[in-house]
matplotlib code that plots the C-alpha trace (Angstrom):
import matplotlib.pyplot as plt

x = [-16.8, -15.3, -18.5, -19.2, -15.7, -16.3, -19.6, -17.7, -15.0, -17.1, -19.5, -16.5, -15.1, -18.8, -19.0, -21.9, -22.2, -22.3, -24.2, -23.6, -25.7, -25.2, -27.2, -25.9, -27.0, -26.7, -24.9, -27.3, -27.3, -26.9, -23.2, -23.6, -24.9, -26.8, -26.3, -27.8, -26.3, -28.0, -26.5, -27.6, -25.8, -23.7, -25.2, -27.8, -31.1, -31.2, -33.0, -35.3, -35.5, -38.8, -38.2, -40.7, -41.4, -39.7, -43.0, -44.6, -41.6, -41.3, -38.9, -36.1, -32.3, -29.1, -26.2, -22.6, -20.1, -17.6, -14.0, -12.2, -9.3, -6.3, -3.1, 0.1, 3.1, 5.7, 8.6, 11.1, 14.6, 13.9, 15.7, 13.5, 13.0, 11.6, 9.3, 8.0, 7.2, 5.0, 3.0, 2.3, 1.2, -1.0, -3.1, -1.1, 0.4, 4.3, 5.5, 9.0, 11.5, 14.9, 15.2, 18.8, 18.8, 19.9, 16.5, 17.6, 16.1, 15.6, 16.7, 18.4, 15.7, 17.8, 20.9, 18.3, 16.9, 13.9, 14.1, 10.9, 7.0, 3.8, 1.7, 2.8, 2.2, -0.9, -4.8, -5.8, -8.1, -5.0, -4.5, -0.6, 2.1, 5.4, 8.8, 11.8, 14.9, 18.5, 21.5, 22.7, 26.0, 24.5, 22.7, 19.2]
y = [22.4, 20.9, 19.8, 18.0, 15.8, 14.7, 13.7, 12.1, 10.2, 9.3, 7.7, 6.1, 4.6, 3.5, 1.3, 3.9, 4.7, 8.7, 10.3, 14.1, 16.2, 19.7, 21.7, 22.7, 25.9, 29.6, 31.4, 32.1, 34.9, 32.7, 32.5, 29.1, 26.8, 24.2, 20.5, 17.2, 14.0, 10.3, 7.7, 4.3, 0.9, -0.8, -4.2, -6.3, -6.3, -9.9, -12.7, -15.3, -18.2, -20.4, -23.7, -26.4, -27.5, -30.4, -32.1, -31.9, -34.1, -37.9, -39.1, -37.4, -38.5, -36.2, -38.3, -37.2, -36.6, -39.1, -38.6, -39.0, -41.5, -42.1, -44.2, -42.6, -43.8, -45.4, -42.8, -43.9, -44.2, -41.8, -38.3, -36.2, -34.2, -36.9, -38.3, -34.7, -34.8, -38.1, -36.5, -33.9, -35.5, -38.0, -34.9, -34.4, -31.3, -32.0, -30.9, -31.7, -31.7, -32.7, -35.5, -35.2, -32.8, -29.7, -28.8, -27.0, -26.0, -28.2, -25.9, -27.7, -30.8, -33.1, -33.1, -34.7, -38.4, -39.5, -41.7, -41.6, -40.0, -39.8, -40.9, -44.5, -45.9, -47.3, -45.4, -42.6, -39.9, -36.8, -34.1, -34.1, -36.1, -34.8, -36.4, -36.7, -36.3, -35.7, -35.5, -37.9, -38.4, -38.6, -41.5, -42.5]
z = [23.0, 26.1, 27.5, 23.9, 24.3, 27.5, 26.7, 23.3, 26.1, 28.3, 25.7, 23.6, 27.4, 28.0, 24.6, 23.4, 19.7, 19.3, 16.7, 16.1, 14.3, 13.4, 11.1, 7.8, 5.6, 5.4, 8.6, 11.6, 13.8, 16.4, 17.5, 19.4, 16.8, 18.2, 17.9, 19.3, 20.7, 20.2, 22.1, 21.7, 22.8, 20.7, 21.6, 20.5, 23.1, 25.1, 22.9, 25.3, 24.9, 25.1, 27.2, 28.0, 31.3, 32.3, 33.3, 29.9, 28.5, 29.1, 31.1, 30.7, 31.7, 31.8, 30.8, 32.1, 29.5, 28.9, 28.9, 25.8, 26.4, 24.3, 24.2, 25.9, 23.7, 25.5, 25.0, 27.5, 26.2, 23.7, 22.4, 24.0, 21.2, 19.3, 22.3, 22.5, 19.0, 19.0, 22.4, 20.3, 17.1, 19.4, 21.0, 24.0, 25.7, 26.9, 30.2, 30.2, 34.0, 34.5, 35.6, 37.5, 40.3, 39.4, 37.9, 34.7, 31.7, 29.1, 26.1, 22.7, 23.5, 21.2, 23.6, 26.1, 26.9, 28.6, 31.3, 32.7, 31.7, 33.6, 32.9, 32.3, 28.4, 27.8, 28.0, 29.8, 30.2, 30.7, 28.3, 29.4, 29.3, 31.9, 30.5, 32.6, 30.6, 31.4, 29.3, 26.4, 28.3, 31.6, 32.9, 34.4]

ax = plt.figure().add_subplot(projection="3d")
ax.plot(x, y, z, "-o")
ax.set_aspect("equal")
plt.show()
């Protein structure tokens, strides 16, 4: 019985699907009944894939991909909760830094201002926008 669940462990940690079968009916005289394992993979076999040779195709030209470009609002001057907000809704992840030099934590974002972003309003290619905020009673 031990041997059987290692076997079952060892298969399970493997990513093997176990089959046991035992044999059901009448008693035999036979105190160890018998019983037998199938293991088989769980995953599908490798599909391939026919391509066609590259000289059998006319002229053939590989394009690179064009970044996607889109307009950084200017957000400057702004509660930095709401700048943060219209990054957001324009597709762009928000780093946000203090701009004064203790370095803290931006935390309630609506005691905040911005008082400088990068980068700079207007196109570009980035995925993030950093604002610079410090404190509504502090200054730039």
């Amino acid at each position: 019985m031990k041997l059987i669940r290692r076997t079952l462990a060892a298969a399970t940690t493997a990513g093997l699907t176990v089959v046991v079968l035992t044999a059901c009916g009448p008693e035999s005289a036979d105190p160890a009944p018998t019983r037998t394992t199938t293991m088989r993979p769980t995953t599908e076999p490798a599909t391939t894939e026919q391509t066609t040779p590259a000289s059998t195709t006319p002229e053939q030209t590989e394009e690179a991909p064009v970044a996607e470009t889109a307009e950084v609002p200017d957000v400057v001057g702004m509660n930095h909760a709401e700048a943060q907000s219209l990054l957001r809704s324009h597709g762009f992840m928000v780093n946000e830094e203090d701009a004064g030099p203790e370095g803290r934590m931006i935390l309630n974002n609506s005691n905040w201002k911005v008082c400088r972003q990068d980068p700079q309003p207007g196109p570009t290619d980035a995925l993030r926008v950093a604002i610079y905020s410090v404190k509504l009673d502090e200054s730039c």
